[in-house]
VMD Tcl script that draws the C-alpha trace (Angstrom):
set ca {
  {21.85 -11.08 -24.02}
  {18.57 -10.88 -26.05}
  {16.14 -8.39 -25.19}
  {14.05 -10.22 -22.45}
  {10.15 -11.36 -23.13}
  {8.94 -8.97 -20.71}
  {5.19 -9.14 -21.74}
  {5.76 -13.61 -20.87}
  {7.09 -12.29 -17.54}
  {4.88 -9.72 -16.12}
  {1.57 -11.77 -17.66}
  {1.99 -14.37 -14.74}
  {0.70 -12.89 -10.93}
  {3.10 -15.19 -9.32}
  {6.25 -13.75 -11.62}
  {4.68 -10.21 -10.87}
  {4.20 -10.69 -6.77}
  {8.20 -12.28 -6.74}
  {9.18 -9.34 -8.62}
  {7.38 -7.01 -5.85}
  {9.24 -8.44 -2.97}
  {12.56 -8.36 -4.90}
  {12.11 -4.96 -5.43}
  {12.92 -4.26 -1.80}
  {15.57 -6.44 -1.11}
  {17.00 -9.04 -2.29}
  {15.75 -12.51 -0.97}
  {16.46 -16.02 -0.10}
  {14.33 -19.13 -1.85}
  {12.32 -20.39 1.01}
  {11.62 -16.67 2.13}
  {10.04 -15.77 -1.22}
  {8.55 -19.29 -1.22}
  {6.63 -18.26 1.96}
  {5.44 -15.26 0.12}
  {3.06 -16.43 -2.43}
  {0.30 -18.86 -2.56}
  {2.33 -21.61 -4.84}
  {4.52 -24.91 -4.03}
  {7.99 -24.62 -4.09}
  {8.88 -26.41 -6.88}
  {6.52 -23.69 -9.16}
  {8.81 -21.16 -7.50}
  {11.42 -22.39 -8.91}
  {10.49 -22.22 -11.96}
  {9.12 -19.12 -11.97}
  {13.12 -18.03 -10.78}
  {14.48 -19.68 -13.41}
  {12.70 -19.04 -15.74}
  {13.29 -14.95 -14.99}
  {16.65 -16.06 -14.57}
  {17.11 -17.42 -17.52}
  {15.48 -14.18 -19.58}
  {18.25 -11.93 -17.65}
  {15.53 -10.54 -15.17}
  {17.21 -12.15 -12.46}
  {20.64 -13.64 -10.80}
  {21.40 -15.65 -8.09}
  {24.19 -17.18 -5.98}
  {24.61 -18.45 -2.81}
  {25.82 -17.29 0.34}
  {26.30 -18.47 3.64}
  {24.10 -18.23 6.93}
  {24.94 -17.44 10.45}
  {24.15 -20.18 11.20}
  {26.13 -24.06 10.61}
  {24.36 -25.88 7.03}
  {23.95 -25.52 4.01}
  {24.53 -21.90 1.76}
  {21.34 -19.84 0.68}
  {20.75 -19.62 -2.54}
  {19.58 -15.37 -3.07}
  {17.84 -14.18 -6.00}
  {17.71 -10.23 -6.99}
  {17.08 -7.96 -9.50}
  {19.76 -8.10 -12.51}
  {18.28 -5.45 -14.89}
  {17.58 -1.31 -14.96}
  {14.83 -0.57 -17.41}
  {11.50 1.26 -17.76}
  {9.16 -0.13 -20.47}
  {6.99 1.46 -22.34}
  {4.04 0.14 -24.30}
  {0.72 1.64 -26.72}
  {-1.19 -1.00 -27.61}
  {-4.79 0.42 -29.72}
  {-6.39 -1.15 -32.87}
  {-3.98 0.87 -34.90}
  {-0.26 0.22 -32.99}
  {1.11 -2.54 -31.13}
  {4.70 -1.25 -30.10}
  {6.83 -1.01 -27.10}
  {10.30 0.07 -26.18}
  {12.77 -0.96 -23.29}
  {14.61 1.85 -21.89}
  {17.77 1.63 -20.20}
  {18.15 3.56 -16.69}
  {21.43 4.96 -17.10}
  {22.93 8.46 -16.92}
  {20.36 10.88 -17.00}
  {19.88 13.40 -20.03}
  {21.45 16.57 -19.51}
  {19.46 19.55 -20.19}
  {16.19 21.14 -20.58}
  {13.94 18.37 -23.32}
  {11.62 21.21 -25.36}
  {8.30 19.00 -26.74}
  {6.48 20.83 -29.43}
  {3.02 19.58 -29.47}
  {1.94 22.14 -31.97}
  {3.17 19.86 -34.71}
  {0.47 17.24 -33.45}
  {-2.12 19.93 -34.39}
  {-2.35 20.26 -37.85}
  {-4.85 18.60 -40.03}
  {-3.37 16.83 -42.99}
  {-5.44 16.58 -46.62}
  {-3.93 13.37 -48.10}
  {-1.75 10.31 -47.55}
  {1.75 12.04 -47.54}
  {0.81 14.83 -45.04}
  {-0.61 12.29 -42.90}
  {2.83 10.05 -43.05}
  {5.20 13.15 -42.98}
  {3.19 13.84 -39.28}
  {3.15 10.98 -38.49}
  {7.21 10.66 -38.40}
  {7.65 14.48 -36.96}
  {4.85 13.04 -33.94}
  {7.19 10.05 -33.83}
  {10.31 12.31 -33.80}
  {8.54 13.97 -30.46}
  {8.21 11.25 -29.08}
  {11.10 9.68 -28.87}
  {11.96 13.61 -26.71}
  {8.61 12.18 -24.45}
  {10.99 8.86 -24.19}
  {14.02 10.43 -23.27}
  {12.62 12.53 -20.74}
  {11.24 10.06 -18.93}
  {14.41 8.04 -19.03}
  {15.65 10.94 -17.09}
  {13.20 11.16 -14.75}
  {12.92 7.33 -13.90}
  {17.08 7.05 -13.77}
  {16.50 9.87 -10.69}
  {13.75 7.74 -9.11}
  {15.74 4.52 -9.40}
  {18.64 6.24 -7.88}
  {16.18 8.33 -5.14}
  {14.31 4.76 -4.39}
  {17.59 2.62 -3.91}
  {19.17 5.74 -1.87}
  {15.82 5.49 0.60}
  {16.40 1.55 0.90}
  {19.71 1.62 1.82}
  {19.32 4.88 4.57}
  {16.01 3.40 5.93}
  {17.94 0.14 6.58}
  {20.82 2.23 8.19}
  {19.45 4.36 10.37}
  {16.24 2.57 11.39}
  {16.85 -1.11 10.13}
  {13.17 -2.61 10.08}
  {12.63 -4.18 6.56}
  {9.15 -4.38 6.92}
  {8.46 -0.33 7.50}
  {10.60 -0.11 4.55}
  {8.28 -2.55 2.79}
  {5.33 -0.19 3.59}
  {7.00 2.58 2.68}
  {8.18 1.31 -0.25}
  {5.01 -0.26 -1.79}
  {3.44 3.67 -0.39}
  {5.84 5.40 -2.67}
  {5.20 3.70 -5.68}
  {1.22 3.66 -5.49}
  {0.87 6.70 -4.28}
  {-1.67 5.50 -1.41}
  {-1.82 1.61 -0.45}
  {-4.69 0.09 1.87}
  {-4.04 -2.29 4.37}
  {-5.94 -5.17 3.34}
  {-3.26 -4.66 0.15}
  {-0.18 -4.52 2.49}
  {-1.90 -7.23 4.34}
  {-1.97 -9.42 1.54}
  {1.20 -8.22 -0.12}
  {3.46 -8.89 3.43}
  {1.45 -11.81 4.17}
  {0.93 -10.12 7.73}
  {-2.54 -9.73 9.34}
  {-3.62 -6.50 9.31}
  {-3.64 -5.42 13.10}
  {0.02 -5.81 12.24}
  {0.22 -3.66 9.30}
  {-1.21 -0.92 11.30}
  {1.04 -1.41 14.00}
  {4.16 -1.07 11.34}
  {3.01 1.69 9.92}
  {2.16 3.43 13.05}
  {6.15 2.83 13.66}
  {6.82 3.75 10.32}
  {4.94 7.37 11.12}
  {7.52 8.17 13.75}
  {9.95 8.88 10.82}
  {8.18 9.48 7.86}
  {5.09 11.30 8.01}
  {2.04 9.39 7.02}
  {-1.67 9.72 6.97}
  {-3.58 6.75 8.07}
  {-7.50 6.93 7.52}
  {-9.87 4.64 7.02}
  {-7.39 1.62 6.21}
  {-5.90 3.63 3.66}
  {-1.82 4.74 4.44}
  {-0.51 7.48 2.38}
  {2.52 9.53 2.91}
  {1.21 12.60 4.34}
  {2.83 15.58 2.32}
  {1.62 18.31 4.43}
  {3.43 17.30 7.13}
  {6.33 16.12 5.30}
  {6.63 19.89 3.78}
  {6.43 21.11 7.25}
  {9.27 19.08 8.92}
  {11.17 20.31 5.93}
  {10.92 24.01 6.97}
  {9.17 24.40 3.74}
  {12.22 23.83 1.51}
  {10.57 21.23 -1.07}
  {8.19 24.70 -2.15}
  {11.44 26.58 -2.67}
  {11.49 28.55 -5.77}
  {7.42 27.75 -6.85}
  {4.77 30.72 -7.03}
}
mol new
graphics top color blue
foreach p $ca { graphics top sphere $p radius 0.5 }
foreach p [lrange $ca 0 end-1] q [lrange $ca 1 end] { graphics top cylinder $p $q radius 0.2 }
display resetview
């Protein structure tokens, strides 16, 4: 399959807020219908259309309860993209999330330093700045392979041990903001916000979190400290 049009994708909210939920879990049609402020019949088109650029799959599966199969819809592709867009450069490359790079990556930026005097100096750094970059690409291919792997290894314990998909929602949306307010969660979960607090005042009893002036952030301090200290291992 083609390289999808990511840029037609993510430029629609609706696409982007479908793509949010999905990201958790994957989800039945009338539940993701009930999450975002369209009809059902632009849902579906929304679905098929990321469907049909390989951003999505689907099948169906039966209920537990007598009727007709549930058609799901999750997440069919691993990538990171990357973009520069300036007056100058309009470029952007997909990266695949696969095995990790092995090895230290060694970036020198000295070569970025230099002042060139004419045209061929100025291509011939131009392609060595382009030949660290592509290091800058494949280290973060590394690093986003071990978050993909960290992030779906914290879904599917958090679902084992505790089993309440909307903590996990919180904690999920926490991770990758860094800090999330609860007018956003309210929004985001379509739940009102009393009952935001209330999850993540659940969520606290098993992953630290510091909740201050409807703003929810994971709370490292204490995080560090019901690790014995362990994630400062090693550091001066």
């Amino acid at each position: 399959m083609s390289e999808p049009d990511i840029f037609y994708i993510l430029g629609n909210k609706v696409r982007r807020d479908l793509l949010s939920h999905l990201t958790c879990t994957e989800c039945y049609f009338s539940f993701l219908s009930s999450k975002v402020s369209v009809s059902s019949t632009a849902v579906a088109k929304h679905l098929k259309i990321m469907e049909r650029e390989g951003i999505l799959k689907s099948y169906e599966r039966e209920g537990p309860f007598i009727g007709p199969a549930r058609k799901y819809y999750n997440i069919d592709i691993s990538k990171t993209y990357v973009a520069t867009i300036t007056p100058n450069i309009f470029w952007y490359r997909g990266l695949d999330l696969g095995d990790e790079h092995g090895g230290e990556i060694e970036i020198n930026l000295d070569l970025l330093k230099e002042s060139p005097e004419n045209l061929l100096e100025m291509i011939d750094l131009f392609m060595r700045a382009t030949k660290e970059l592509e290091k800058v690409l494949e280290a973060l291919r590394a690093i986003e392979s071990r978050r993909d792997r960290l992030m779906k290894s914290i879904k599917d314990t958090y679902l084992k041990e505790i089993g309440d998909m909307t903590q996990l929602a919180i904690l999920h949306y926490v991770l990758l903001n860094g800090r999330a307010t609860v007018d956003e969660l309210s929004d985001r979960l379509n739940l009102k916000e009393r009952e935001v607090l209330q999850k993540a005042e659940e969520l606290d009893r098993f992953v630290p979190l510091r909740i201050k002036d409807s703003v929810i952030e994971v709370d490292e301090e204490r995080l560090k400290a019901k690790l014995g200290g362990e994630t400062d291992a090693g550091e001066d």
